[in-house]
N, C-alpha and C positions, 0 to 999 in steps of 0.2 A: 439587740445592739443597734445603733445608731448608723444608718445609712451611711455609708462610706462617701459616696458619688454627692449627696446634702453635706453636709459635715464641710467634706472638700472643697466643696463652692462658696461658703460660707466664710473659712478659713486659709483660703491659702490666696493667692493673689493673681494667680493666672487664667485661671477657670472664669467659665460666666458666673454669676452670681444666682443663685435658685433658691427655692424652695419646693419641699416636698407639700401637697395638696396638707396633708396631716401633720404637718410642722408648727402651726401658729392655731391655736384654740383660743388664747384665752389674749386681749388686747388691751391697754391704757391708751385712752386718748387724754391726753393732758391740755384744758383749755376751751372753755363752750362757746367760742366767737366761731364765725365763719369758715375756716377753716374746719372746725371741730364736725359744725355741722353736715358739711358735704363729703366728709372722708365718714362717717358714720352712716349715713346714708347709703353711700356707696356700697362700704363693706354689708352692708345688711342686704342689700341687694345682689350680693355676686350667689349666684346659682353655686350647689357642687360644695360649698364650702363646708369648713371642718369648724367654722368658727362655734366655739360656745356661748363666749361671753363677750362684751365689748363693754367698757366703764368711760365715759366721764367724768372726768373730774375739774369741777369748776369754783374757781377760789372767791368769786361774789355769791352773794346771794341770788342773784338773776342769771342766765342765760344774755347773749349777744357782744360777749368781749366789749371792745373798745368803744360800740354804739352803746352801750347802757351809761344811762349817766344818773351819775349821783353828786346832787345838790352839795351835799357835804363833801368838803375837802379841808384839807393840811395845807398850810405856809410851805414852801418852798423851802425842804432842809438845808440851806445852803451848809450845815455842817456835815453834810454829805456829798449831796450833789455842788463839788467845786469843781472849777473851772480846770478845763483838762482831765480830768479822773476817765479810767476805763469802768468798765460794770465791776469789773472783781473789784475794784473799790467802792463804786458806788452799791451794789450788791451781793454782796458776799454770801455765802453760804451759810446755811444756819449748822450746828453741830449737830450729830443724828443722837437722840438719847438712846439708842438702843443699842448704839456701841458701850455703853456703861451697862445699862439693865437687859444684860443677855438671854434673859429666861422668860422672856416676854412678848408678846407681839402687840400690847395696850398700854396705854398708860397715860394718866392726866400729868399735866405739867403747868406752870405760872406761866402767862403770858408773853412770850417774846415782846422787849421792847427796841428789838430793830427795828429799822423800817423795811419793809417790805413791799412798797409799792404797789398795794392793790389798787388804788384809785383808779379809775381810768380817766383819759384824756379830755372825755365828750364834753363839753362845753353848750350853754345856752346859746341856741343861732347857730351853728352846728350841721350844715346840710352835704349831702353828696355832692360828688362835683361828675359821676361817671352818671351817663345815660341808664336807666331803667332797662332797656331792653338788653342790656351786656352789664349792670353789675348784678342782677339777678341768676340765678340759676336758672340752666334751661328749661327745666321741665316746672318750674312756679316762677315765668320770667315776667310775674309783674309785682310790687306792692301790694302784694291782694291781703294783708290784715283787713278784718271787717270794718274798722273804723278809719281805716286810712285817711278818706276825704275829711269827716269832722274834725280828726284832729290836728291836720294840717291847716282847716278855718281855722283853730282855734288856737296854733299857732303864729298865725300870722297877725292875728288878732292881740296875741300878749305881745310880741317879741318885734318891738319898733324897727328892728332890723331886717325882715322879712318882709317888709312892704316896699312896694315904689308903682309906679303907675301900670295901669290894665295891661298895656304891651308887657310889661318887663314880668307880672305874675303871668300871664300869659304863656311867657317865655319858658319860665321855669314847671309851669304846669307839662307844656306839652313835653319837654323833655325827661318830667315827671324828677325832679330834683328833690329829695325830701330831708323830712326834718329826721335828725339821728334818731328818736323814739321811734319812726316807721318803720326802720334798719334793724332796732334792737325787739320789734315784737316780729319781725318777718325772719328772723334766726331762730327767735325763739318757739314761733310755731313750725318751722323747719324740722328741728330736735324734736317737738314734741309730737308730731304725729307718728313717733316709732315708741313711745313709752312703751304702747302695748306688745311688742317686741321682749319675748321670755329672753332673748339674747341681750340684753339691752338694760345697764344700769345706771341713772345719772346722779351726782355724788356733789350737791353745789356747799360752796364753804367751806370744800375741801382744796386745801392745798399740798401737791409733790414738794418736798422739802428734798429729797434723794432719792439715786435710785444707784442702787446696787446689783453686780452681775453675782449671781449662785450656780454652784454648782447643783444637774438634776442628774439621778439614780435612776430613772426609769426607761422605757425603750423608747425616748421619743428619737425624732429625726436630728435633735441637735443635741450638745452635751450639756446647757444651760440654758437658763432663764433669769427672767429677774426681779429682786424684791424693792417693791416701792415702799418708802416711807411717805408716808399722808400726818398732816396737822389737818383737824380740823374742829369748830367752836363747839365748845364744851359747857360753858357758864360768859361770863363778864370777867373775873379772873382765871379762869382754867381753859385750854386746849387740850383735845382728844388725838393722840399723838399714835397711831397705831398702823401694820404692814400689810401689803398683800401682794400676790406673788403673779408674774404675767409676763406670758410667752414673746409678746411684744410692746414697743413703745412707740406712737405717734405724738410726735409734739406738735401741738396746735394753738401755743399759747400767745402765738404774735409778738411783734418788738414794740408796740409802743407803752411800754411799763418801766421803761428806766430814763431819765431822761438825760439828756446831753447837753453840756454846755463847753462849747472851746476854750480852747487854752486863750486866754487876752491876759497880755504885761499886767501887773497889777489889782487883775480882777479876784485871785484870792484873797490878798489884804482887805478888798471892800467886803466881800462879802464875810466874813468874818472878822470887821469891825460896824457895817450897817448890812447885817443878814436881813432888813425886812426890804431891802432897795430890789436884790439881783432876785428877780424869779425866774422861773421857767413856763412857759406854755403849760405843760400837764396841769398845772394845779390854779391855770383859768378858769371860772365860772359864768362871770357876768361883768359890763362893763363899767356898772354904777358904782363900785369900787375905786377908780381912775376919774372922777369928776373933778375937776378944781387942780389938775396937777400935772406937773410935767413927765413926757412918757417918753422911753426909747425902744423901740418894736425891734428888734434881731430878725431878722428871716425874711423871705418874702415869698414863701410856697403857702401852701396851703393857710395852715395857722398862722405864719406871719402875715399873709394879706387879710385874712378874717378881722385877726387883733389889730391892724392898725387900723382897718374899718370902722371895727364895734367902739374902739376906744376914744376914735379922733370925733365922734360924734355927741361924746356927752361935753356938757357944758361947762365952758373956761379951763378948755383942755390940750392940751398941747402936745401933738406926737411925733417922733420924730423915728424913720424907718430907716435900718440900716441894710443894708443889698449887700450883697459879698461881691456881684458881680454887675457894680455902678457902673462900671465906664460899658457893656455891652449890652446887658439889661436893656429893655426898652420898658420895664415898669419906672414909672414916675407917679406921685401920689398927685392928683389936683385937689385935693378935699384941702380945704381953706385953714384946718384945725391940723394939718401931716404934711412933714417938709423927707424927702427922702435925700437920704446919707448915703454916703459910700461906710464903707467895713470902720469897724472900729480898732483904732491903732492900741490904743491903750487907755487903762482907765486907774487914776492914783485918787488918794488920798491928802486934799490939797494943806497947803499951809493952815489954814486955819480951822482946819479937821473937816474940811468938806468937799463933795467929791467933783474931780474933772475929767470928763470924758471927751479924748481927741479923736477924730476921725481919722482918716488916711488921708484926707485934701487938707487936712493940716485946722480946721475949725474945732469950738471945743462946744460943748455945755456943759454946765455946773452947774450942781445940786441936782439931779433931774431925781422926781420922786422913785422912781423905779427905771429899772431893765428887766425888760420882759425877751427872756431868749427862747424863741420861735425854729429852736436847731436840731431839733428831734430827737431820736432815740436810741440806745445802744442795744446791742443783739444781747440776751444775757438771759442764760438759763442756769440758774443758780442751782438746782437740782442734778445738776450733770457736771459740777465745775469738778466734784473731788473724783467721777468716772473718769473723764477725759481729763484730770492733771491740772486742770483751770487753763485746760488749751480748748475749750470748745468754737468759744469763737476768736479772733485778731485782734485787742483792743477793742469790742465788741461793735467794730464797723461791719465786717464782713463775720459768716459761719465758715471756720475752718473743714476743709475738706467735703465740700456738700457737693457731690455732684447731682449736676441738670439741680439746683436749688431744694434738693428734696433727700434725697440718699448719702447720709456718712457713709464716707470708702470706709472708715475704722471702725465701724458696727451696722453690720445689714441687719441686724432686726431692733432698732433707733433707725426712726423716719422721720422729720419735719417735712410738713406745710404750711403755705402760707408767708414762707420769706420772700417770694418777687415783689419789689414794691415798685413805684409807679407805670403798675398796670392793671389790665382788665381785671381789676380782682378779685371778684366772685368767681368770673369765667374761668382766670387761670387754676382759680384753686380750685375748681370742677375739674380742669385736664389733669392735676398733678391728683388727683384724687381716687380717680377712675384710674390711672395706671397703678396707682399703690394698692389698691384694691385687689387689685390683679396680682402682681406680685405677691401681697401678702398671701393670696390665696393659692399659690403654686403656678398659676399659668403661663404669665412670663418670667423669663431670666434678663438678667441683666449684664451687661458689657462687665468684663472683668473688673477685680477691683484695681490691676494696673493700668487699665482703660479710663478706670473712672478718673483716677491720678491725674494721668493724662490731660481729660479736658481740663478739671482741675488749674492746672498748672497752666495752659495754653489761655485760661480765663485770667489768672490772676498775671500772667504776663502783660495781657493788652489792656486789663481796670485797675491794676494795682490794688491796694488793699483800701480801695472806694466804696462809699454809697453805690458807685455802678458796676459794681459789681454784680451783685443781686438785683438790680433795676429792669426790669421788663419791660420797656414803654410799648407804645405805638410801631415805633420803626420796627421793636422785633419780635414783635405779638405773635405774626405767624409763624416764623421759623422756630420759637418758643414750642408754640403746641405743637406743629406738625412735626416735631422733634418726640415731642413724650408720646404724639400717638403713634409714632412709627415704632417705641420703645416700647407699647403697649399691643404689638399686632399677638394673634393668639392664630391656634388654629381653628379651621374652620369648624372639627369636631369637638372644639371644645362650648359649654356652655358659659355665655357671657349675662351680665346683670345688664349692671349702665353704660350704654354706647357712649360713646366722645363726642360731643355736642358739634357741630359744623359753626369754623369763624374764615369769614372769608376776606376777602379785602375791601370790599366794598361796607361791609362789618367794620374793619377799621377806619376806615377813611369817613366813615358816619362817626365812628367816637371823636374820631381828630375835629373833625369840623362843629357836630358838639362842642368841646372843650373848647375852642373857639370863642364863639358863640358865647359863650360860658362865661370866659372869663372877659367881653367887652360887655355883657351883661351885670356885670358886679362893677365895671369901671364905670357903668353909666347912676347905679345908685349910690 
């Protein structure tokens, strides 16, 4: 029979939250980026543990999530991706075939021609913006692929954009700033030096389409478990559509896969009368495509300053940045080919079928060949929309109910990693990683699930249903970790794997002044 005292923690709302050592054997980690790889590690490391299995499943062909880049990309579906849409529209859930073909756990099927957003983001020119010594893992905390050096020469070497004078490579040397391919082979031999790990199976080009709660008949600690549905490639026309069943879920699949574009007056009618005008960032590659043409950059974080970099640089080109927050901002563009904009008011379809876009200071452009929107991405796990009701996440700004950024109050055995964004982000997804580890494996408990509510609630009071929600910066790096490792204490007699790595303040106030640095570094080329 099923532990009363487990069961009860699990299910009812008052109690801590626990698990018994013997509760979780078998695990899905869904998503081979960074995230995936340090919560796998972790787990394979906790001493004591009951785990048997631990699967990957990774929907590219490669290892390293969002740093793996591929040359090939799709047009901007602007018949999808419109302006305003939440994920449940922009990505829907696919139907599961095995609620039709009941007596099976395999089966080929014709190609979905959804979209499904595998592409990742990465773009050529493409480099870190965090310090080396903090977005690495602690224990491998440098770039150490074998070839790192050469082919950072030899990037620098193709990609017109990665030069400027001795100081300035100089600059980006010591801080060890690199090119996205260093990121995607330093994940990917992260994941691989546990292949040989009998606990340990990785599964690329497979994708979770759903995942369902079952009822289990056996004496474990809880009353259920649950069955994943996997796609994965079969032929050129067929996909291998087939189930398997596991005690727990980590999702590791990160948010940058669906993209966002705001709601702008007008901006449907464009882009579903001139769909090759409105793009979005994700499906950037390179900037020799924008030669000869006028351009409107959206954003001004990361990808928006890259793109109005890379773009304002090729020749008889004209770019123009829009800033959401013109009048405060102290970005201003000087580059001779990039005029920067305040917010765009609206964008029609003029009299004589050609398009005008007005700013908010009341100036317009006309015809401009493209809008490149630089406004990131929605939370969106289309695999869980029909569990959780297609309540998973708010309009896919914030993850509904996640406490400390990691723990659904409404299923303790479903974890995500890897949702803080603008922060230490290898490091933090090392601390949220080491504590799940733990918990997974019986050692600590967690604050009630009326607790967890709680901060919850006291979070979305003071962020509202914002990007800052979920936002880790600088300011609260430490109260961040020293939160999960206090959530994380064990006893003394208990047997621990991987300790909580040490970030101090002088650790932060090094990334701040980095990032610094960093960014009068990119102003000066």
């Amino acid at each position: 029979m099923p532990s009363v005292s487990h069961v009860s923690s699990l299910l009812d709302y008052e109690n801590p939250v626990s698990l018994s050592p013997t509760q979780v054997e078998t695990i899905a980690i869904i998503g081979g980026g960074a995230s995936a790889a340090i919560i796998l590690d972790c787990l394979l490391k906790e001493p004591d543990s009951k785990i048997k299995l631990i699967t990957i499943f990774e929907r590219q062909p490669k290892l390293g999530g969002i740093w793996y880049y591929n040359p090939e990309t799709i047009q901007t579906p602007n018949d999808i991706i419109k302006s305003g849409n939440s994920d449940l529209e922009n990505d829907p859930q696919l139907e599961n075939p095995f609620h039709i073909h009941k007596y099976t756990r395999k089966i080929l099927l014709p190609k979905s021609k959804q979209e499904r957003f595998v592409q990742t983001p990465s773009y050529h020119g493409m480099t870190t913006n965090i310090i080396e010594q903090l977005m690495t893992y602690s224990d491998v905390n440098q770039w150490s692929t074998d070839d790192t050096e050469k082919r950072q020469q030899q990037q620098q070497q193709d990609n017109k954009y990665v030069v400027g004078t001795e100081k300035q490579q100089q600059q980006q040397q010591d801080n060890k700033y690199v090119v996205g391919t260093v990121v995607q082979k330093y994940i990917e031999k992260y994941i691989h030096r546990n292949l040989d790990n009998p606990k340990f199976v990785l599964r690329l080009n497979s994708t979770v389409e759903d995942v369902e709660r079952i009822d289990r008949h056996d004496s474990a600690d809880i009353p259920y478990r649950f069955t994943l549905t996997i796609r994965t490639f079969h032929d050129e026309k067929q996909d291998l559509w087939y189930q398997q069943d596991f005690d727990s879920i980590v999702v590791a699949s990160g948010h940058y896969h669906v993209p966002f574009i705001p709601h702008v007056p007008g901006l449907k009618q464009v882009q579903k009368k001139y769909p090759q005008v409105v793009q979005h960032a994700k499906f950037y590659r390179d900037s020799q495509f924008y030669e000869n043409k006028t351009v409107i950059v959206v954003g001004s974080r990361a990808s928006g300053s890259d793109l109005t970099k890379f773009v304002a640089r090729e020749p008889n080109t004209k770019v123009y940045q829009s800033i959401r927050n013109f009048e405060k901002t102290k970005v201003r563009s000087n580059r001779v080919n990039a005029i920067t904009k305040p917010p765009i008011k609206d964008v029609q379809v003029s009299d004589s079928d050609g398009i005008i876009v007005t700013f908010e200071d009341g100036t317009t452009i006309e015809n401009p060949n493209h809008i490149i929107y630089c406004t990131g991405y929605s939370f969106s796990y289309p695999f869980l929309n029909r569990f959780f009701n297609n309540a998973i996440t708010n309009k896919g700004v914030t993850v509904n109910n996640l406490y400390q950024h990691t723990f659904l109050v409404s299923e303790p055995l479903i974890t995500i990693i890897g949702v803080p964004i603008d922060g230490i982000s290898f490091r933090v997804f090392e601390y949220q990683a080491i504590l799940l580890s733990r918990y997974l494996t019986g050692k600590v408990q967690l604050p009630s699930r009326s607790q967890q509510l709680e901060w919850v609630q006291e979070r979305f009071e003071a962020k509202q249903n914002t990007r800052s929600f979920h936002t880790i910066g600088a300011e609260d790096a430490l109260n961040y970790v020293h939160t999960l490792t206090n959530l994380g204490n064990v006893s003394k007699k208990c047997n621990l794997g991987r300790e909580f790595p040490t970030l101090t303040a002088d650790d932060v106030l090094m990334y701040k002044q980095a990032g610094e640095k960093l960014k009068k570094f990119w102003d000066e080329r």
